[in-house]
Backbone atoms as SQL, in Angstrom:
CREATE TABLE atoms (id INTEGER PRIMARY KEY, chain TEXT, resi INTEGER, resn TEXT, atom TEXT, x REAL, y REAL, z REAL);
INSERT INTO atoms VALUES
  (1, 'A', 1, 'UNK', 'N', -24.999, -65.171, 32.962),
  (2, 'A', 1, 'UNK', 'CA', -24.159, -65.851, 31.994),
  (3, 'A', 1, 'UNK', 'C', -24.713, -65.580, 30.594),
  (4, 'A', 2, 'UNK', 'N', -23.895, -65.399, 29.558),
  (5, 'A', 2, 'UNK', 'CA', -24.209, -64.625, 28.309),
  (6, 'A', 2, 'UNK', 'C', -24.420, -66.289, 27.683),
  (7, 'A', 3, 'UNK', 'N', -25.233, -65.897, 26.266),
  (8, 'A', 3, 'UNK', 'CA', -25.823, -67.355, 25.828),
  (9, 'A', 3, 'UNK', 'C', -24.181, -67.956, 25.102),
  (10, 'A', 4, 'UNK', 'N', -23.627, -67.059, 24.707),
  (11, 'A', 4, 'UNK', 'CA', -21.872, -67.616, 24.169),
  (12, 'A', 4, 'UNK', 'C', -21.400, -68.772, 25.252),
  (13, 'A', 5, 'UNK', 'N', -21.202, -68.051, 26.164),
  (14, 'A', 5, 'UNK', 'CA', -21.064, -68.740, 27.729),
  (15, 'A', 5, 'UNK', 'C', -21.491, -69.863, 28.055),
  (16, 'A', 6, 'UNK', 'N', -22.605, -69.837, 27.806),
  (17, 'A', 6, 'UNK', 'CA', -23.449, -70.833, 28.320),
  (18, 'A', 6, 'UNK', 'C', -23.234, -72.352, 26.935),
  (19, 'A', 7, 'UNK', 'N', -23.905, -71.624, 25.784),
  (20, 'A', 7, 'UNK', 'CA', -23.458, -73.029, 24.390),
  (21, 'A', 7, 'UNK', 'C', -22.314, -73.238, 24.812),
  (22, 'A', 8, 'UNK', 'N', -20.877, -72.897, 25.192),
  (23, 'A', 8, 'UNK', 'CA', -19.408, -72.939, 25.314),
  (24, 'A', 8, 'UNK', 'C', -19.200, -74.310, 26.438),
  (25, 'A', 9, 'UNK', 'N', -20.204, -73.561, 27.807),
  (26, 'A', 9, 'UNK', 'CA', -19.893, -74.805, 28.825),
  (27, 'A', 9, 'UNK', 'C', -20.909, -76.131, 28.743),
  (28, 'A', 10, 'UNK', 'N', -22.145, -75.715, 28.068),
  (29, 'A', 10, 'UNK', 'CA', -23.018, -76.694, 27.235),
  (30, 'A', 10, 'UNK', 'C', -22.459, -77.695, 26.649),
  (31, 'A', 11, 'UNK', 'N', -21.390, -77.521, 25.605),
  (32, 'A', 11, 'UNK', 'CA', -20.925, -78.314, 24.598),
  (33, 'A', 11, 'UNK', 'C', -19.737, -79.139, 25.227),
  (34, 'A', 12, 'UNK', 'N', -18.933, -78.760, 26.521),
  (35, 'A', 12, 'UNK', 'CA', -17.708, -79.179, 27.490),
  (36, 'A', 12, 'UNK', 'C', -18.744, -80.390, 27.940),
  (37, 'A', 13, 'UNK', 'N', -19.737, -80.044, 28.983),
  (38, 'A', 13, 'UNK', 'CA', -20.463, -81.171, 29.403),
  (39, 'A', 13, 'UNK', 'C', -21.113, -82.248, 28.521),
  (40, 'A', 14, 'UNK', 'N', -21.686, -81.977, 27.473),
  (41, 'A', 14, 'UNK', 'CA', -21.560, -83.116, 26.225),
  (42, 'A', 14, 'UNK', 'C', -20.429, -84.145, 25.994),
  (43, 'A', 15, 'UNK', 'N', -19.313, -83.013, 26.158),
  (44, 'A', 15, 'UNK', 'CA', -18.330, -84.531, 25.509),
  (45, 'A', 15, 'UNK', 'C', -17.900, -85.053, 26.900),
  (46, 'A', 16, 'UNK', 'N', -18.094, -84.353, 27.888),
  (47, 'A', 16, 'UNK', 'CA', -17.273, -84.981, 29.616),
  (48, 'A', 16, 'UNK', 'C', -18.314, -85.377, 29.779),
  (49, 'A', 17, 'UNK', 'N', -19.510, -85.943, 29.699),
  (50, 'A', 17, 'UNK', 'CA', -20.421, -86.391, 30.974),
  (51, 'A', 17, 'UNK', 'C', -21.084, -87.791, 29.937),
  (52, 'A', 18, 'UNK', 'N', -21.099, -87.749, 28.444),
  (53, 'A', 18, 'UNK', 'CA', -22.180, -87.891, 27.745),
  (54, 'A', 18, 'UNK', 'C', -21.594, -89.416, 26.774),
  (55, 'A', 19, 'UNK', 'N', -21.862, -90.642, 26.797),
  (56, 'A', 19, 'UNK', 'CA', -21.082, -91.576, 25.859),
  (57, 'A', 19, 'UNK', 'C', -21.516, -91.508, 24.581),
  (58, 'A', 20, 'UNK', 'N', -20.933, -92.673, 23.666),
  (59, 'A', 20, 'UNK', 'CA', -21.278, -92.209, 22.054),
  (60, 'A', 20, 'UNK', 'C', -22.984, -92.203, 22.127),
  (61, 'A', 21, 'UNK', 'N', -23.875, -93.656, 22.662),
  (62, 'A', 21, 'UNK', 'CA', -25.180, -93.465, 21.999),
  (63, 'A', 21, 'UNK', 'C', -25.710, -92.327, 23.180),
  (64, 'A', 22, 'UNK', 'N', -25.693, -92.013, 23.896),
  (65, 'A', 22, 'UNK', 'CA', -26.102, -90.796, 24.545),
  (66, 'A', 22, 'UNK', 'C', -25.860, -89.743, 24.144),
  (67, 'A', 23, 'UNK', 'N', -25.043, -89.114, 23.268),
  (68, 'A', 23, 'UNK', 'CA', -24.486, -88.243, 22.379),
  (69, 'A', 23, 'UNK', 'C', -25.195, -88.236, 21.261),
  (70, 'A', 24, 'UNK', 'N', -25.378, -89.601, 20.522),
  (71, 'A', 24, 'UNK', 'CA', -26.404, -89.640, 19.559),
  (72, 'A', 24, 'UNK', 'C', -27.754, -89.235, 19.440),
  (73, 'A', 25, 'UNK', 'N', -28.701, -89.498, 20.632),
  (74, 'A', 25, 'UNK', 'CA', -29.594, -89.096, 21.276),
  (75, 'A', 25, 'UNK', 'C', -29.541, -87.706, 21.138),
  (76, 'A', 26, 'UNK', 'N', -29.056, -86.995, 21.678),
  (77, 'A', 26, 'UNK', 'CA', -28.726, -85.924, 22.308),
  (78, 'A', 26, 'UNK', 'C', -29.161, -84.881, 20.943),
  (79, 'A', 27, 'UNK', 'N', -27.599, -85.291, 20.122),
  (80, 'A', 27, 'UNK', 'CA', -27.510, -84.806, 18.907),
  (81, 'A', 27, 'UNK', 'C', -28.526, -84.963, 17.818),
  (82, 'A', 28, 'UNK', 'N', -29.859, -85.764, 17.699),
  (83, 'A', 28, 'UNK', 'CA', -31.040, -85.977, 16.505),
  (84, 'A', 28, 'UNK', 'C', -31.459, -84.719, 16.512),
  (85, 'A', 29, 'UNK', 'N', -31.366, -84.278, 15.519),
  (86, 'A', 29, 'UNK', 'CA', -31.673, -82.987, 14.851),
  (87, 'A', 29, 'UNK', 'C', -33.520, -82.972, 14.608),
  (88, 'A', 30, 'UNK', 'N', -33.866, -83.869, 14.596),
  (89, 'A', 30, 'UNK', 'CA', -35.715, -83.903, 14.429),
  (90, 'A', 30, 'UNK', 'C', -36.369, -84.954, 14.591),
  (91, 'A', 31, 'UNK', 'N', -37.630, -84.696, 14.630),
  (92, 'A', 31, 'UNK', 'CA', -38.325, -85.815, 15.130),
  (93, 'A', 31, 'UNK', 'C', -38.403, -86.168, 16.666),
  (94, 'A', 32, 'UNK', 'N', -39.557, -87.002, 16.924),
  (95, 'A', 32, 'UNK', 'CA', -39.122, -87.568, 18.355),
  (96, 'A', 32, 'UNK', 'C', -38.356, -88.479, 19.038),
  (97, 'A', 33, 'UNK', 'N', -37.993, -88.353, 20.182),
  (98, 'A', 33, 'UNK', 'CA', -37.276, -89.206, 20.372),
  (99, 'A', 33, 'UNK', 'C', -37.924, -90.119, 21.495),
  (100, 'A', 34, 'UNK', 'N', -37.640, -91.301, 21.482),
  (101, 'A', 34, 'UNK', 'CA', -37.940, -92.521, 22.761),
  (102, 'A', 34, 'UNK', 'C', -36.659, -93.054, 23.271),
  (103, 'A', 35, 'UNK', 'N', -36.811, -92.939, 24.674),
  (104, 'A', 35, 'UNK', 'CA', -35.345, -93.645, 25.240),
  (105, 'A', 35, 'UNK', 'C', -36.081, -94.489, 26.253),
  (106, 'A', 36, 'UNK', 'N', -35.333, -95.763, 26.031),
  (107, 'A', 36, 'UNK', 'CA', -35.654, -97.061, 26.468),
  (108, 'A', 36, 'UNK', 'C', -34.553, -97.369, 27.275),
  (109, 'A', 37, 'UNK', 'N', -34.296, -97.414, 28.573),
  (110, 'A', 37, 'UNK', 'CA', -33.285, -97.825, 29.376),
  (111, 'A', 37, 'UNK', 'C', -33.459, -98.023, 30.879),
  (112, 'A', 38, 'UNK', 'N', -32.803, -98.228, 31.314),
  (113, 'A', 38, 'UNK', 'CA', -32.905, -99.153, 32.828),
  (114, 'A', 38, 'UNK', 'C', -32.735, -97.804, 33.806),
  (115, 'A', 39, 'UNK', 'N', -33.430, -98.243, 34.847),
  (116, 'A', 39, 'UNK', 'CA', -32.791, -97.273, 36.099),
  (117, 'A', 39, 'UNK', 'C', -31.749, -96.839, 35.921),
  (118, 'A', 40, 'UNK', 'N', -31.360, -95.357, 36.438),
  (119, 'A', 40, 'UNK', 'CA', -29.950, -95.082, 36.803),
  (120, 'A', 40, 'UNK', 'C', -29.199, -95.042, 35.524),
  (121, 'A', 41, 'UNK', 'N', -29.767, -95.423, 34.090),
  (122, 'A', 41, 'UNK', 'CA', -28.533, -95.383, 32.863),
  (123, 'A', 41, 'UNK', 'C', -28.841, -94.189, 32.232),
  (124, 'A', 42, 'UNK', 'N', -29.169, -92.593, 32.773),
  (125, 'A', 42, 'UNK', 'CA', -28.606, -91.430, 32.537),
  (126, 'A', 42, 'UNK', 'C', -30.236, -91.075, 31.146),
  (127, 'A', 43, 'UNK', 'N', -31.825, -91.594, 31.504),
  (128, 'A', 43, 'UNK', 'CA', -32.917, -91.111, 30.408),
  (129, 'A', 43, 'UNK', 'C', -32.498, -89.838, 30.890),
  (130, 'A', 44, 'UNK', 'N', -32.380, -89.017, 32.195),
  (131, 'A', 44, 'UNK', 'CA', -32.936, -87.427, 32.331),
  (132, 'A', 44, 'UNK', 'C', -32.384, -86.660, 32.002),
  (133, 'A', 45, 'UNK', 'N', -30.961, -87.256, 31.834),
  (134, 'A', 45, 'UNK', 'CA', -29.870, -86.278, 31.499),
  (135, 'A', 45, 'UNK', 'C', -29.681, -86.508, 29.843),
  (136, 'A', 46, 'UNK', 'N', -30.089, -87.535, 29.347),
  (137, 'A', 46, 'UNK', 'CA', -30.209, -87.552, 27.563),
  (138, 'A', 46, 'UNK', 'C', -31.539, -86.485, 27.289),
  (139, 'A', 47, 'UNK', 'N', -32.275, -86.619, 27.754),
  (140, 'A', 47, 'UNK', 'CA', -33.678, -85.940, 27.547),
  (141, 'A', 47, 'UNK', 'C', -33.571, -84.442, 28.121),
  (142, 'A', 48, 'UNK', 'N', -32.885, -84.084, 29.120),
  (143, 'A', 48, 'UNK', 'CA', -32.797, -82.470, 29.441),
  (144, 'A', 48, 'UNK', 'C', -31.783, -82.005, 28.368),
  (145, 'A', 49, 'UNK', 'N', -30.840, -82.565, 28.395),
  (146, 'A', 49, 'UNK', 'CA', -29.408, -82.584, 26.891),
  (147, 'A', 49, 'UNK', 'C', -29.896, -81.969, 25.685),
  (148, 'A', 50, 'UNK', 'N', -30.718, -83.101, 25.297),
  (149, 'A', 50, 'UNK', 'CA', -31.416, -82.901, 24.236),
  (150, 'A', 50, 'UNK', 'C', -32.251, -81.655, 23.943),
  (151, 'A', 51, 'UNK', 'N', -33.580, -81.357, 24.460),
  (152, 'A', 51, 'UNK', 'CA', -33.771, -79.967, 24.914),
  (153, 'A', 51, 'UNK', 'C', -32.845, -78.698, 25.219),
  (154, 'A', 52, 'UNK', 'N', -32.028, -78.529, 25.483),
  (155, 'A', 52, 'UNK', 'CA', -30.885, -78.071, 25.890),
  (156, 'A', 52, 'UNK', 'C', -30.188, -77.927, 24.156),
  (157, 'A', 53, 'UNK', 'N', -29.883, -78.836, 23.835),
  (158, 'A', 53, 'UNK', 'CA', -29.267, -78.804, 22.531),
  (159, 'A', 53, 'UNK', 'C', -30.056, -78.102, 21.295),
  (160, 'A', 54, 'UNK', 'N', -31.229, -78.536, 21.420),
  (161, 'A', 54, 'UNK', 'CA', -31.926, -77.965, 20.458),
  (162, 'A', 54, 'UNK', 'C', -32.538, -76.480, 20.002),
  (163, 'A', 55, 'UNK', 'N', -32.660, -75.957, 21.463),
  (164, 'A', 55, 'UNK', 'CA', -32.669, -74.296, 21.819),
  (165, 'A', 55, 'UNK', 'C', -31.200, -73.567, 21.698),
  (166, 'A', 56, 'UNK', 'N', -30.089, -74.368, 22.268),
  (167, 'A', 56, 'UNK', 'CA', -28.923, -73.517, 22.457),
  (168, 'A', 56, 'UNK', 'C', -28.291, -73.505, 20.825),
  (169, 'A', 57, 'UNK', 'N', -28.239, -74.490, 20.296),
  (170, 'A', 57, 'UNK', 'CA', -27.545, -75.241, 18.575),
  (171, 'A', 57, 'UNK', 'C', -27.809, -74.973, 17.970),
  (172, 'A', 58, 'UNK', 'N', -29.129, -75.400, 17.903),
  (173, 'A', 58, 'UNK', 'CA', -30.310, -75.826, 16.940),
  (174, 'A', 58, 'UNK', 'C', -31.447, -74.625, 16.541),
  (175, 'A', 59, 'UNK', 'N', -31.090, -74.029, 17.442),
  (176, 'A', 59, 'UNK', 'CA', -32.133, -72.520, 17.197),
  (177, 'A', 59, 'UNK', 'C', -33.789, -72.993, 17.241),
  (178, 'A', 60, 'UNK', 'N', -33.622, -74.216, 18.073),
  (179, 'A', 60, 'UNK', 'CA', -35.370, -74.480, 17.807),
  (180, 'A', 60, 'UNK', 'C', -36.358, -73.281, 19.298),
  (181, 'A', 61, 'UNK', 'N', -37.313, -72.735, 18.978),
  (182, 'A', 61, 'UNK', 'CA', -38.142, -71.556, 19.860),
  (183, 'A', 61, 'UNK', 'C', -38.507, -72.766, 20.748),
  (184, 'A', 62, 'UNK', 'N', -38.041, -72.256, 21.993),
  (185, 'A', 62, 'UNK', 'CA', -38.611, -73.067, 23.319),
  (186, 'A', 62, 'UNK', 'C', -39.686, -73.646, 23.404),
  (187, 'A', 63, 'UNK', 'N', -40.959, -72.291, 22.699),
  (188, 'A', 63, 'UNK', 'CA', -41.812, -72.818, 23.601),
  (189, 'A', 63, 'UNK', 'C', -42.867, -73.732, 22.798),
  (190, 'A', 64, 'UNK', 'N', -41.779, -74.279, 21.637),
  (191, 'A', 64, 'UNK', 'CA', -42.227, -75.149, 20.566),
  (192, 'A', 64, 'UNK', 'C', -42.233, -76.778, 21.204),
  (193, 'A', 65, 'UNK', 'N', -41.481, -76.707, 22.021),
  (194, 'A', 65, 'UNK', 'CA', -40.877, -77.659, 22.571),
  (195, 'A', 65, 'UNK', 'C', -41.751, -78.709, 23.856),
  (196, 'A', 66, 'UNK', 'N', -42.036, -79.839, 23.623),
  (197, 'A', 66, 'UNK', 'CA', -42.513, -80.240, 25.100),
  (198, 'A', 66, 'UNK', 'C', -42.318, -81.948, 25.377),
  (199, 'A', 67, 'UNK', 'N', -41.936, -81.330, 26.776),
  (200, 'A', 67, 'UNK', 'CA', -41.449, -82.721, 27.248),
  (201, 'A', 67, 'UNK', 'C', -42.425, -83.315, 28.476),
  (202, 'A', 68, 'UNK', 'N', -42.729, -84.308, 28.000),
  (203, 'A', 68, 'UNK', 'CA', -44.052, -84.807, 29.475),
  (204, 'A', 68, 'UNK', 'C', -43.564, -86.258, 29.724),
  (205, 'A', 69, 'UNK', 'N', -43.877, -86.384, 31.026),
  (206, 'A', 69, 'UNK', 'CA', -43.543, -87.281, 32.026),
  (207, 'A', 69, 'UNK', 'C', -44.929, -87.881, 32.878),
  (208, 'A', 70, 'UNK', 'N', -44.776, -88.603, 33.391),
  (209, 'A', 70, 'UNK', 'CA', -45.820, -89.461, 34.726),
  (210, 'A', 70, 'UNK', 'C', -45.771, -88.447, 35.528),
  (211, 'A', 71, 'UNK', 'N', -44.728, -87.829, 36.576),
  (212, 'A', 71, 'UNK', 'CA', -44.654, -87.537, 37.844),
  (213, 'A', 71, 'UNK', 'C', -44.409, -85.937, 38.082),
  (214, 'A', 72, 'UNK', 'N', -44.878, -85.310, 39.194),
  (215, 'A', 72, 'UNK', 'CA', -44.429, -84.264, 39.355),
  (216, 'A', 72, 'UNK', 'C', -42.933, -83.845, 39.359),
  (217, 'A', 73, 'UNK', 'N', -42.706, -84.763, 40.489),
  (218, 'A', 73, 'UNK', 'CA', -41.376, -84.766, 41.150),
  (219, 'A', 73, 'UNK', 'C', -40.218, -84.971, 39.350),
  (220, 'A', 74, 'UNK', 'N', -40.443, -85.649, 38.517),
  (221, 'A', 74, 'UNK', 'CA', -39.481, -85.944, 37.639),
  (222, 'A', 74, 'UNK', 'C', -39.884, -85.099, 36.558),
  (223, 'A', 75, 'UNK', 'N', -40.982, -84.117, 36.522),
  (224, 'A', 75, 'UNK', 'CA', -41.068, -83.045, 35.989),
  (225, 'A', 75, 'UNK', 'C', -40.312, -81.735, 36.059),
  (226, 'A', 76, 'UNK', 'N', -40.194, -81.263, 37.941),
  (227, 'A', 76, 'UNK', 'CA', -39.554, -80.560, 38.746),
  (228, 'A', 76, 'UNK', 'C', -37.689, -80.789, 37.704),
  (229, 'A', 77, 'UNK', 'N', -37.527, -82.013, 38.399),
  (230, 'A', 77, 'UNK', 'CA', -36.098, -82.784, 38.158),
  (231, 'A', 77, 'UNK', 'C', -35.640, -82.279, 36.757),
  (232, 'A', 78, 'UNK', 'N', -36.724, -82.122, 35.531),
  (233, 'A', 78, 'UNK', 'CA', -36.286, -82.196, 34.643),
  (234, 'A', 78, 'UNK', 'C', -36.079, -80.553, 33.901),
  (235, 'A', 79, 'UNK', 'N', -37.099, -79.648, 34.585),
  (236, 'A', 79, 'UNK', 'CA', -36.897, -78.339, 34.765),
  (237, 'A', 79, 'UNK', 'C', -36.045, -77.576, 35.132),
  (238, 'A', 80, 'UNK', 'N', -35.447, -78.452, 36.239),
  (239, 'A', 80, 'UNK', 'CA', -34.153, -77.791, 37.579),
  (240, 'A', 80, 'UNK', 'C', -33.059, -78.004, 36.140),
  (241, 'A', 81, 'UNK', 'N', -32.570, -79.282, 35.493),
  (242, 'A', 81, 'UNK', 'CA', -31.913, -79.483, 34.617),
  (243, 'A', 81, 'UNK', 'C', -31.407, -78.715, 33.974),
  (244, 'A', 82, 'UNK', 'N', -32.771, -78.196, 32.865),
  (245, 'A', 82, 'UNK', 'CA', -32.157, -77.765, 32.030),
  (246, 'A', 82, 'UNK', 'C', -32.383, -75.693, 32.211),
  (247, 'A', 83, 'UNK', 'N', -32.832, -75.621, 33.529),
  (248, 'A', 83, 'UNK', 'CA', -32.446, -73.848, 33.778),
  (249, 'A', 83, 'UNK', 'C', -30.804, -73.883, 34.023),
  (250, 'A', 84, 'UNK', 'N', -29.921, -74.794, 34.665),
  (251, 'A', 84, 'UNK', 'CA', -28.587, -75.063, 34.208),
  (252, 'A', 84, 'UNK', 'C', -27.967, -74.574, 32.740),
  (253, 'A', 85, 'UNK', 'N', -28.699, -74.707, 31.611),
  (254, 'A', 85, 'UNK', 'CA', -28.315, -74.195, 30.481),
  (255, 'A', 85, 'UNK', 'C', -28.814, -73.209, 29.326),
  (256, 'A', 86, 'UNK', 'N', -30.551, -72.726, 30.031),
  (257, 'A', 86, 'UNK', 'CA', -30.825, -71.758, 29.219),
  (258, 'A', 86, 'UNK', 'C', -30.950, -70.466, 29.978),
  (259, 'A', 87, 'UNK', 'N', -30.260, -69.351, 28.882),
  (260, 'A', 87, 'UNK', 'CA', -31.130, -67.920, 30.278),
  (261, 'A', 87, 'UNK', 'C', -32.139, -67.742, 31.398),
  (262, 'A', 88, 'UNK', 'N', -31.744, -67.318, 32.355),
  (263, 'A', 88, 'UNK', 'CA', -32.518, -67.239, 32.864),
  (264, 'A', 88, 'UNK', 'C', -33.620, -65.625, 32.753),
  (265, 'A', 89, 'UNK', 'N', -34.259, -65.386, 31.968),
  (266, 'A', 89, 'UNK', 'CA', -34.835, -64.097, 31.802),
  (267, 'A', 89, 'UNK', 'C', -36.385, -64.366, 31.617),
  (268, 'A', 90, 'UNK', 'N', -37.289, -63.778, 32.241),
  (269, 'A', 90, 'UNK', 'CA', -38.627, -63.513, 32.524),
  (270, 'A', 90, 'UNK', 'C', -39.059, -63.631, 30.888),
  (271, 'A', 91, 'UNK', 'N', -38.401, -63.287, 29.578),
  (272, 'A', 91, 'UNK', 'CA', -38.966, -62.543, 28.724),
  (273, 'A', 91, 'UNK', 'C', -38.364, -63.810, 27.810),
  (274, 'A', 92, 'UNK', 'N', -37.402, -64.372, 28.047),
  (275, 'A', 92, 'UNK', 'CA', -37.492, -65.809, 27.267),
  (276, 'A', 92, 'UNK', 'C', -38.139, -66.646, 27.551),
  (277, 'A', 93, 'UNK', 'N', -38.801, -67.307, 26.582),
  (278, 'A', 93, 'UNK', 'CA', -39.664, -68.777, 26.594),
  (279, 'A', 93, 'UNK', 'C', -39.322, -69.607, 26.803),
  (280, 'A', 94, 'UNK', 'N', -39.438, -70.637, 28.064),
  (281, 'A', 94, 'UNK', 'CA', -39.390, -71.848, 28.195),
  (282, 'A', 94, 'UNK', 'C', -40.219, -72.974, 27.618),
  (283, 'A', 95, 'UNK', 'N', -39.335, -74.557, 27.653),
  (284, 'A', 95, 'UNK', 'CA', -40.665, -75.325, 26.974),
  (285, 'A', 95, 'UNK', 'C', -41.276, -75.936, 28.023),
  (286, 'A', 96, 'UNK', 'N', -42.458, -76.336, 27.665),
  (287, 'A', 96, 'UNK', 'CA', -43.315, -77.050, 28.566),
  (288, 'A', 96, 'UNK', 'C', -42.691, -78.313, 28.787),
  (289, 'A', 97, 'UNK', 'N', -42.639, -78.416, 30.012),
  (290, 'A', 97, 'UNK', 'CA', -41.648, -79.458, 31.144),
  (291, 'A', 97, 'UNK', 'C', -43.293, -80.080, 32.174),
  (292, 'A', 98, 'UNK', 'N', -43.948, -81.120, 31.795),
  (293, 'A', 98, 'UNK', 'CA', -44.886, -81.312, 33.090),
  (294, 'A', 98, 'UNK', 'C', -44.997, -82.946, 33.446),
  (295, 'A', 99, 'UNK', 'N', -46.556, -83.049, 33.624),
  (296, 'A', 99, 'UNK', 'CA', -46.920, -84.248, 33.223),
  (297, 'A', 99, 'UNK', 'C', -48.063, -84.334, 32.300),
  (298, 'A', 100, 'UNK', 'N', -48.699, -85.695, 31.820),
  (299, 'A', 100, 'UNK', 'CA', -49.558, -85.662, 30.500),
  (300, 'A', 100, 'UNK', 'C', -50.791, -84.976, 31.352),
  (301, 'A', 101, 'UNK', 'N', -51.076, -85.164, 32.656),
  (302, 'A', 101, 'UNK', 'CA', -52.011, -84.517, 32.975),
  (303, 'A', 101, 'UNK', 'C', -52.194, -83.105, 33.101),
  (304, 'A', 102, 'UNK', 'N', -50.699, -82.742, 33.659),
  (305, 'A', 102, 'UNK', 'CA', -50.798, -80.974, 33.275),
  (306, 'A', 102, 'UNK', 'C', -50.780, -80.124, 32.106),
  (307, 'A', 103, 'UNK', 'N', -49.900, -80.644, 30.832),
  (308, 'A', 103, 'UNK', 'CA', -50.087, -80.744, 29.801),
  (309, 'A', 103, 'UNK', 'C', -51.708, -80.507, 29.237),
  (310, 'A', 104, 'UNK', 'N', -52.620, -81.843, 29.324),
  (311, 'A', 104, 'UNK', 'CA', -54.315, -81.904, 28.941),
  (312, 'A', 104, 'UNK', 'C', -54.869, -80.840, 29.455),
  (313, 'A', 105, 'UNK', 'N', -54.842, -80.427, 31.168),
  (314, 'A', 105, 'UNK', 'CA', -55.317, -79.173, 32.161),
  (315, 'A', 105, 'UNK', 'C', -55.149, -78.251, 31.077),
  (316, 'A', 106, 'UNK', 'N', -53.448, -77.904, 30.731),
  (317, 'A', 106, 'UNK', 'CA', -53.785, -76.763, 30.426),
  (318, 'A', 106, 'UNK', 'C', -54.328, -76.319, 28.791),
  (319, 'A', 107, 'UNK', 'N', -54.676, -77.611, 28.584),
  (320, 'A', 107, 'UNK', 'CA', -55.140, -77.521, 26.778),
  (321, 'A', 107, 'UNK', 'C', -56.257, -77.433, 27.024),
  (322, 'A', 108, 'UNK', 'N', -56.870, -78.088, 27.540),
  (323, 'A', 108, 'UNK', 'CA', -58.521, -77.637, 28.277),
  (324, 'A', 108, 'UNK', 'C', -58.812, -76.525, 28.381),
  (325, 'A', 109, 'UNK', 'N', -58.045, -75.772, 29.164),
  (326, 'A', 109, 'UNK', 'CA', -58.097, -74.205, 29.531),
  (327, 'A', 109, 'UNK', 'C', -58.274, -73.460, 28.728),
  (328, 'A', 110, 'UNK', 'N', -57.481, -73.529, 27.665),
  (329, 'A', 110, 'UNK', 'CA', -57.194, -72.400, 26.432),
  (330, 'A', 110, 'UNK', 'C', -58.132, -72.622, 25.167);
């Protein structure tokens, strides 16, 4: 899928899936963001969105980008997400998707 393609069906699922303050979210052009909400009221899909928005829109370099979590499993979850909307190519940069502990590991390392 060509990146035209992809921003095109990107921006369809924004307005079909996404309400106004989830849209808002979505749409902050800088800075960080904190989302405060209950089970089940849609943090992974504001937070993969968002990421998603900011590489495809926003022209921000992936691998500027990082999103950390507690858990493996909702690390995985949040990875699977957003390869849904960016190329998939060996030679583009992804952002760091982990937890704070894999994150520290690999700052240690380097």
């Amino acid at each position: 899928m060509q990146q035209e393609e992809q921003t095109k069906n990107f921006q369809s699922f924004l307005k079909q899936n996404l309400n106004e303050m989830q849209l808002k979210a979505v749409e902050q052009k800088s800075g960080s963001l904190l989302v405060i909400a209950g089970a089940g009221s849609g943090k992974t899909r504001i937070i993969t969105a968002r990421i998603a928005n900011l590489i495809l829109n926003e022209n921000e370099i992936p691998d500027s980008i990082i999103a950390l979590t507690f858990t493996n499993k909702a690390a995985l979850e949040m990875k699977e997400r957003i390869n849904v909307w960016l190329p998939i190519d060996s030679n583009f940069p992804f952002p760091f998707i982990g937890t704070f502990h894999s994150f520290c590991l690999k700052n240690s390392k380097n």
